[in-house]
C-alpha positions as a Markdown table, in Angstrom:
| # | Residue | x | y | z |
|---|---|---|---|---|
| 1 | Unk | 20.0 | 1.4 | 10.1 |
| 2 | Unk | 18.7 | -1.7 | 11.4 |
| 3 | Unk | 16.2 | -1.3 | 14.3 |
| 4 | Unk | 17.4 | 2.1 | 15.1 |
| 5 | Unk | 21.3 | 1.2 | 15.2 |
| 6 | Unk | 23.8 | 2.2 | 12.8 |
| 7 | Unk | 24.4 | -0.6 | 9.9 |
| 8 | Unk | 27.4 | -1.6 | 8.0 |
| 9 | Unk | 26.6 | -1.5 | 4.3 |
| 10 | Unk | 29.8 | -2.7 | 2.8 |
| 11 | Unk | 28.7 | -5.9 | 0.4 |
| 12 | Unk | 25.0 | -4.7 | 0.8 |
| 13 | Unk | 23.1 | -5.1 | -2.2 |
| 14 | Unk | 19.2 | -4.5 | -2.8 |
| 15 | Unk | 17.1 | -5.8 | -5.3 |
| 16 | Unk | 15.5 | -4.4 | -7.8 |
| 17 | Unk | 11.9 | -5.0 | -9.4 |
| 18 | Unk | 13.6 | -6.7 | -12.8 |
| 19 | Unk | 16.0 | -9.2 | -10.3 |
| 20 | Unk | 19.2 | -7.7 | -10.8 |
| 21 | Unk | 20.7 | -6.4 | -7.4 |
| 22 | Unk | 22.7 | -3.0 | -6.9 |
| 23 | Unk | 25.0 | -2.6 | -4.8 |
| 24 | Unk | 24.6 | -0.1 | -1.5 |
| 25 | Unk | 27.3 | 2.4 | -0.8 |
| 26 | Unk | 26.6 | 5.3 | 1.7 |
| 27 | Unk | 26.4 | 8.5 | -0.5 |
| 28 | Unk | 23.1 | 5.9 | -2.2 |
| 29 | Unk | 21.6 | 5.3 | 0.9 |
| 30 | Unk | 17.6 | 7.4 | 1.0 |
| 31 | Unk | 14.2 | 6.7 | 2.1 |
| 32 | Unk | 12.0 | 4.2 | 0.2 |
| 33 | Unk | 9.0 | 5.9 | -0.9 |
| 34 | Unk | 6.6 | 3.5 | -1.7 |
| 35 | Unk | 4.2 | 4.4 | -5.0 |
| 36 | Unk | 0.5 | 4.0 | -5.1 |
| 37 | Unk | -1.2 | 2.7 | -8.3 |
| 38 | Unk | -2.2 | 5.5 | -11.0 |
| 39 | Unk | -5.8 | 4.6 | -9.9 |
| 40 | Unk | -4.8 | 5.5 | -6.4 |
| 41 | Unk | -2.9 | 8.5 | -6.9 |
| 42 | Unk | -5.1 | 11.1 | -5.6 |
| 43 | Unk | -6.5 | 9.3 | -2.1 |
| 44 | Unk | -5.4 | 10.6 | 0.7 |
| 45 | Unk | -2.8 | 8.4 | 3.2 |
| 46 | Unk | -5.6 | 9.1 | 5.5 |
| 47 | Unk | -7.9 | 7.0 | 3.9 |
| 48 | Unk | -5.4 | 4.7 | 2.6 |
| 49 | Unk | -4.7 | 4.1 | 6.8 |
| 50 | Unk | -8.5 | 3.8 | 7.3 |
| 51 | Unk | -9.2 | 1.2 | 4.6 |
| 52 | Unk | -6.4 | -1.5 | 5.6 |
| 53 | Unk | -7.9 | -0.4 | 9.3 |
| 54 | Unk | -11.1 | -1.7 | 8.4 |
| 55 | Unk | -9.8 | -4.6 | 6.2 |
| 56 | Unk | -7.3 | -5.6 | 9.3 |
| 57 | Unk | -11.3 | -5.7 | 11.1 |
| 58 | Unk | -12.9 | -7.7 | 8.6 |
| 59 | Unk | -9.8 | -9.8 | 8.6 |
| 60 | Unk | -8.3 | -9.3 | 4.6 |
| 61 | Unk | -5.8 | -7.3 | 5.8 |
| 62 | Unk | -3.2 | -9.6 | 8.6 |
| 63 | Unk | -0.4 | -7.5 | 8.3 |
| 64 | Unk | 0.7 | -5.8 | 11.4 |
| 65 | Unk | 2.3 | -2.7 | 8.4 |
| 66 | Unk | -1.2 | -0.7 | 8.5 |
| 67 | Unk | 0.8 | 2.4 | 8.0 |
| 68 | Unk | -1.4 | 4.2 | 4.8 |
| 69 | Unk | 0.9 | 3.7 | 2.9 |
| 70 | Unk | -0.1 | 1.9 | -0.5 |
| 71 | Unk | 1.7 | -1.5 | -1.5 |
| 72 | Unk | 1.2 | -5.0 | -2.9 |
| 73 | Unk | -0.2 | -6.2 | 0.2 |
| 74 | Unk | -2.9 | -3.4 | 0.4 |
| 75 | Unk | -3.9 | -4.1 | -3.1 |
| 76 | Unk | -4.2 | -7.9 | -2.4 |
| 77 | Unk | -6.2 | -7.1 | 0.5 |
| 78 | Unk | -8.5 | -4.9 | -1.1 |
| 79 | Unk | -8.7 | -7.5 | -4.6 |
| 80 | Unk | -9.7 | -9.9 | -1.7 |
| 81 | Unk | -12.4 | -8.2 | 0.1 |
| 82 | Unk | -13.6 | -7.1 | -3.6 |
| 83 | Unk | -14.2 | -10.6 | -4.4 |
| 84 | Unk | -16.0 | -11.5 | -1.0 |
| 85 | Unk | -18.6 | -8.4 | -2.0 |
| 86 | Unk | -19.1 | -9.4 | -5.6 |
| 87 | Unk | -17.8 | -6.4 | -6.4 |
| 88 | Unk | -14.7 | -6.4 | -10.5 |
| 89 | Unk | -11.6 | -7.2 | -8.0 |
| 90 | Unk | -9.3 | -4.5 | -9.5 |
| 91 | Unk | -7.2 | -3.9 | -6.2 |
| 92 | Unk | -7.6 | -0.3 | -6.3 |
| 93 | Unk | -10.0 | 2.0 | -4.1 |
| 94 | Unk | -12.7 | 3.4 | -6.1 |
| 95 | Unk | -15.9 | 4.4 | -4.9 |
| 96 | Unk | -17.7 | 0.7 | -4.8 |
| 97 | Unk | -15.1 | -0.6 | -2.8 |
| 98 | Unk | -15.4 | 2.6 | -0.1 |
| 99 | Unk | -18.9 | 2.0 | 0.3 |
| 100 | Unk | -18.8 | -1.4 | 1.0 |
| 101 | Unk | -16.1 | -0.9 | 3.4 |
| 102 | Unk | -18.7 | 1.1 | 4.7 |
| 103 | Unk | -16.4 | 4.0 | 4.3 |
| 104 | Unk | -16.7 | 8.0 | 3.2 |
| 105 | Unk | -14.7 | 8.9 | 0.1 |
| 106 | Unk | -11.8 | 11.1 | 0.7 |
| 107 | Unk | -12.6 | 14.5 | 0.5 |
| 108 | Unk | -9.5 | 15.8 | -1.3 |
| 109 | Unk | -10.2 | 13.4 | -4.5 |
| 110 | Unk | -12.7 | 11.7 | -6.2 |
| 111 | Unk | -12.7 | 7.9 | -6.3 |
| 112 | Unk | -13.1 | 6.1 | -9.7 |
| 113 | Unk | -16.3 | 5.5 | -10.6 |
| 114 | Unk | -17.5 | 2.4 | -12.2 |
């Protein structure tokens, strides 16, 4: 589906992470899910949402995708604003990096710790 309408998917192919490209047939067709980094695991998409909301604010995060869901541009955001606060740019939400966003940390998991 494209914008909600039904799609043809003959001579579709995506691409994967290594370059090569697969092709799409309907029975393959499914929901992306995207993965969040193994430091990142156990937040919440709650707080995922509420930090690219407040780096959208602080303008690191121009995407229009805040969504809480964890990707590349999320990370790059985050590595960003980590470097504006002096703080090791890792990319990843650990407890530092909450409390300068000026942030609680999620109650279901506990942040790394540096």
């Amino acid at each position: 589906m494209v914008d909600g309408r039904p799609t043809k998917t003959e001579s579709t192919a995506c691409r994967q992470p290594d370059g090569s490209w697969i092709p799409v047939s309907r029975t393959d067709l499914r929901p992306i899910r995207t993965r969040q980094p193994e430091g990142n695991a156990s937040l919440s998409t709650d707080t995922v949402l509420k930090v690219q909301q407040r780096l959208h604010e602080l303008g690191f995060y121009v995407r229009d995708n805040i969504d809480g869901q964890w990707g590349p541009n999320t990370a790059t955001a985050v590595r960003n604003f980590q470097r504006s606060k002096g703080l090791s740019p890792t990319g990843q939400i650990d407890l530092p990096t909450l409390t300068a966003l000026d942030l609680p940390p999620d109650a279901g998991s506990s942040p790394q710790r540096n």
